[in-house]
VEXZAMI-622547 format. One record per residue (C-alpha): residue number from 1; residue in three letters; x negated, y negated, z negated. Coordinates in Angstrom, 3 decimals, m for minus. Layout:
BEGIN
ATOM   seq   type          u          v          w
ATOM   NUM    ALA          X          Y          Z
...
// end
This chain:
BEGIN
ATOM   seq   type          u          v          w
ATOM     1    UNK    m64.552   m116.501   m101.858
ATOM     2    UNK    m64.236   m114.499   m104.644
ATOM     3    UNK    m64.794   m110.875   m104.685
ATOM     4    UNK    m62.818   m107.404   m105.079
ATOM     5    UNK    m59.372   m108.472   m104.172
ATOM     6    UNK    m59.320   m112.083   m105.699
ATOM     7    UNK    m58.270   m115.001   m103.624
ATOM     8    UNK    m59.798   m118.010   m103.103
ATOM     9    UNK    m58.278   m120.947   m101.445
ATOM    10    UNK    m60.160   m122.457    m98.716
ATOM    11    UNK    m58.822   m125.225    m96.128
ATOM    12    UNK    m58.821   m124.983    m92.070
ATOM    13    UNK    m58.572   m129.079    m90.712
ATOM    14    UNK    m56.935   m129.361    m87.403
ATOM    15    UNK    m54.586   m132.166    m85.933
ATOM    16    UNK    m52.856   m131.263    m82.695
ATOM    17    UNK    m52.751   m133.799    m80.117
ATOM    18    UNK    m49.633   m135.601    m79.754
ATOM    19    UNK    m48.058   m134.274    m76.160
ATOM    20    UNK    m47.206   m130.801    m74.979
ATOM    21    UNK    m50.083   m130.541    m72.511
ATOM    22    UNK    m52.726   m131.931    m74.022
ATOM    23    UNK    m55.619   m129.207    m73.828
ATOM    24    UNK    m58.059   m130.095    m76.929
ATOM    25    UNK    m56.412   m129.296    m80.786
ATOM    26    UNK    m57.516   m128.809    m83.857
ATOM    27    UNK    m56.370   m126.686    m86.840
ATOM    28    UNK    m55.544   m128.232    m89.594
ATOM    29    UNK    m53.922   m126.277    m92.424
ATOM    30    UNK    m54.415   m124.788    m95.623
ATOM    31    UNK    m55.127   m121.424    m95.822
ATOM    32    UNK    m55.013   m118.391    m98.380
ATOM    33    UNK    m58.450   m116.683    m97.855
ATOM    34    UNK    m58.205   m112.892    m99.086
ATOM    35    UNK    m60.959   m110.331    m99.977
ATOM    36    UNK    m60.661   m106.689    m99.224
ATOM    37    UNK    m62.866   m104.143    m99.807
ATOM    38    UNK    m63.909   m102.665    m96.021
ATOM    39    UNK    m66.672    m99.630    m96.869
ATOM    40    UNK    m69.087   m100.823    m99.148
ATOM    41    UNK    m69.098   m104.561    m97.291
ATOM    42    UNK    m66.283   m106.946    m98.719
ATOM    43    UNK    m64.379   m109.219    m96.210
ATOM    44    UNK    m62.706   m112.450    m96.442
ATOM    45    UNK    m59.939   m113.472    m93.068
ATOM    46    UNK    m58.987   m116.759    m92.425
ATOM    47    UNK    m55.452   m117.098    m91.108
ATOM    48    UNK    m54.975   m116.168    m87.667
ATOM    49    UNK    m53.921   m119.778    m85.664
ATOM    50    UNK    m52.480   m119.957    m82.089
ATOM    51    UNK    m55.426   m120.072    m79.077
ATOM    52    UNK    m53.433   m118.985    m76.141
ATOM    53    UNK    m54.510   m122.381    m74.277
ATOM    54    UNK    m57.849   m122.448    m76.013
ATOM    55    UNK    m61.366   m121.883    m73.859
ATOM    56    UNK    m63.992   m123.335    m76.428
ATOM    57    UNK    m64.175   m123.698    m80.521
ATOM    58    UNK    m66.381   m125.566    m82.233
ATOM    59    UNK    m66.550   m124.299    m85.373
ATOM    60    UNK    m67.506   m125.790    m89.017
ATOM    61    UNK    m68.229   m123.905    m92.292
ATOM    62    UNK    m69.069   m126.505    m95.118
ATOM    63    UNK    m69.418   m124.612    m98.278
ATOM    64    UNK    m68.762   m126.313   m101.820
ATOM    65    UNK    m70.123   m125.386   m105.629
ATOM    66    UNK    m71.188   m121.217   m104.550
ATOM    67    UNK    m71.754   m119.945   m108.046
ATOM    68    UNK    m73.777   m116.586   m107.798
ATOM    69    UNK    m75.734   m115.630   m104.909
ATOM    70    UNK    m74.685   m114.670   m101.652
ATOM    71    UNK    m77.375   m112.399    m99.177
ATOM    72    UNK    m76.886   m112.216    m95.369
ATOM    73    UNK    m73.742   m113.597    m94.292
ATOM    74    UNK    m71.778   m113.634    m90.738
ATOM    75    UNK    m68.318   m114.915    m89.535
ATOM    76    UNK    m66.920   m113.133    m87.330
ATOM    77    UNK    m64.381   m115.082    m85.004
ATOM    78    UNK    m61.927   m112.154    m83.696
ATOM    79    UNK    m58.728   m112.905    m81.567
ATOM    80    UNK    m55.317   m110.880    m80.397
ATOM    81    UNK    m52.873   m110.694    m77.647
ATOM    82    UNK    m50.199   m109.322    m80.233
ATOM    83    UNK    m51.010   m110.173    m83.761
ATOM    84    UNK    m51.756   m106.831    m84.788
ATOM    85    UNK    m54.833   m105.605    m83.115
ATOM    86    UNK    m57.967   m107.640    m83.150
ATOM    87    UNK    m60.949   m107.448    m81.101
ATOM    88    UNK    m64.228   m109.136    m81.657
ATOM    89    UNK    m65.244   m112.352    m79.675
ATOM    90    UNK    m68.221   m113.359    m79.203
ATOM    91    UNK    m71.147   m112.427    m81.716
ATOM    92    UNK    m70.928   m113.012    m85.358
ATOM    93    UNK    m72.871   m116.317    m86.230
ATOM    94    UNK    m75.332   m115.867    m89.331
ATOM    95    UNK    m73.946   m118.768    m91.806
ATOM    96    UNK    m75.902   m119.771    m95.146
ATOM    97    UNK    m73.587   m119.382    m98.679
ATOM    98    UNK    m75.293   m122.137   m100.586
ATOM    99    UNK    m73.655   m125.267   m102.555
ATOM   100    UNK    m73.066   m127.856   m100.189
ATOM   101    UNK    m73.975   m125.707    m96.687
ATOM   102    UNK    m73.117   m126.628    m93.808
ATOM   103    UNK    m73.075   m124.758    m90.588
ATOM   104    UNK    m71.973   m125.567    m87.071
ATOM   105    UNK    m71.252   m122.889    m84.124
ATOM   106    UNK    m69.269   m122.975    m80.617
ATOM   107    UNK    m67.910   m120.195    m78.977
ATOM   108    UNK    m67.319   m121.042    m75.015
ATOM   109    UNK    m65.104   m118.950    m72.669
ATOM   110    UNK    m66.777   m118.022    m69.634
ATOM   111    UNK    m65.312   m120.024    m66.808
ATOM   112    UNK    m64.433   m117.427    m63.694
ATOM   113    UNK    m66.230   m118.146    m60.185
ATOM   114    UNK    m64.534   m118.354    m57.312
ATOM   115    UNK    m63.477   m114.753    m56.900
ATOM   116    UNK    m61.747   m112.337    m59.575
ATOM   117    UNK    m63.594   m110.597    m61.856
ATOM   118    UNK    m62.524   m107.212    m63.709
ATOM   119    UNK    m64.299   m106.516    m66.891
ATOM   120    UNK    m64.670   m103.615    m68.618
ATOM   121    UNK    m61.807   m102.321    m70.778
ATOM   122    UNK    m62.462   m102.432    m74.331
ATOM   123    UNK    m60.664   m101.725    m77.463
ATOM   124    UNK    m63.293   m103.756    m79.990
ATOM   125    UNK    m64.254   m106.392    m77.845
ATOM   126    UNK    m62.525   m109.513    m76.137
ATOM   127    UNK    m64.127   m111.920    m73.097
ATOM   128    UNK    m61.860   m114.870    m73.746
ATOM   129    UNK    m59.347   m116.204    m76.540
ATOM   130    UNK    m56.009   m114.363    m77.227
ATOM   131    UNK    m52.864   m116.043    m78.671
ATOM   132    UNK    m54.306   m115.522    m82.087
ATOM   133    UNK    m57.876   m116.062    m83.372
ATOM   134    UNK    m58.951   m115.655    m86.797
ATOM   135    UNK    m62.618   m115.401    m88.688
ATOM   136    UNK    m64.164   m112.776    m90.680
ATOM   137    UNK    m66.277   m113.767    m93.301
ATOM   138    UNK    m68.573   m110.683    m94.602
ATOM   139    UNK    m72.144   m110.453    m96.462
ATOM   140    UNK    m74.362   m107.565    m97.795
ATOM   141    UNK    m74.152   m108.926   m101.374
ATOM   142    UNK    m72.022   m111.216   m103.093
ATOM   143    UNK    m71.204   m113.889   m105.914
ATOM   144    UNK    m68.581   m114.639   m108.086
ATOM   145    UNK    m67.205   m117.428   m105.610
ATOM   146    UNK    m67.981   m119.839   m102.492
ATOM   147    UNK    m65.385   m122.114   m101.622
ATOM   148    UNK    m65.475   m123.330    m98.133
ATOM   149    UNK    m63.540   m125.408    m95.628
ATOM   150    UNK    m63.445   m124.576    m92.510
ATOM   151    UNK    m62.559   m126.893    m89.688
ATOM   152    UNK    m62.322   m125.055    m85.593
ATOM   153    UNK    m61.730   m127.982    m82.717
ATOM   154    UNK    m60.077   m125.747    m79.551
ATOM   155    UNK    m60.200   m126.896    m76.187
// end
C-alpha cells in the first residue's frame, strides 16, 4: 500500500472448484489495490469478488518488504447486495504491517435455527454475505508502502 492516492498492486489467490455446484471457492486474481484519503484515516479496497453462495471466509494477509512504519491496522471485510452500497460484516480484524506478516482470520455466517429469524434493519451493517464482498484496509499512521497478498477461501 502506498499512501495519498498511489496504487499498489497486491494479489487475491483463489481457484474455483471445477462444477457449477460445488459450495467451497477460492479467489484467485490479481488485484489493483487503491488508496483514498477518507477523513484524516487513508483506505486501501480490495476488489469486490462474487459471495452470493458463500457462508464462511477464511481469510489470509501475508505482507512482503513494508518499508516505513505502519501503527494500528484493521481490515475491514464489507459486502453488497447491489455493488454500490456496502455494509460492514463482521468486525474489523486487527492485522500487523510488518515485513513478512502473516495473519489469519474467518468470518462464519450464522447458520438459522429451525424457525425464521428477522433481524434488525440496518443501513451499515450486514448478518451474512451479499453477492459482493470486498476488504478495507485502514491504519492510524502510515508508511511509504506494504505490499500484501491476500488469499479468502469461501464456503
Amino acid at each position: 500500500m502506498k499512501e495519498e492516492g498511489r496504487s499498489q498492486k497486491a494479489e487475491v489467490r483463489s481457484e474455483k472448484p471445477e462444477g457449477r455446484n460445488q459450495k467451497q471457492g477460492v479467489r484467485n486474481e490479481q488485484l489493483e489495490v487503491r488508496s483514498q484519503e477518507s477523513g484524516v484515516r487513508r483506505t486501501a479496497d480490495t476488489t469486490a469478488t462474487p459471495t452470493t453462495a458463500a457462508r464462511e471466509a477464511q481469510i489470509n494477509w501475508t505482507f512482503g518488504t513494508v518499508a516505513g512504519t505502519y501503527t494500528t491496522c484493521t481490515v475491514q471485510a464489507k459486502t453488497s447486495v447491489d455493488g454500490t452500497n456496502w455494509l460492514t460484516l463482521g468486525t474489523a480484524a486487527s492485522v500487523t504491517a510488518t515485513t513478512n506478516s502473516v495473519n489469519q482470520w474467518t468470518l462464519i455466517e450464522q447458520a438459522g435455527t429451525t424457525s425464521v429469524t428477522t433481524s434488525t434493519v440496518s443501513s451499515t451493517a450486514a448478518l451474512g454475505f451479499g453477492q459482493l464482498t470486498k476488504f478495507t484496509f485502514a491504519c492510524s499512521a502510515y508508511g511509504t508502502s506494504a505490499p500484501v497478498t491476500v488469499s479468502v477461501i469461501y464456503r
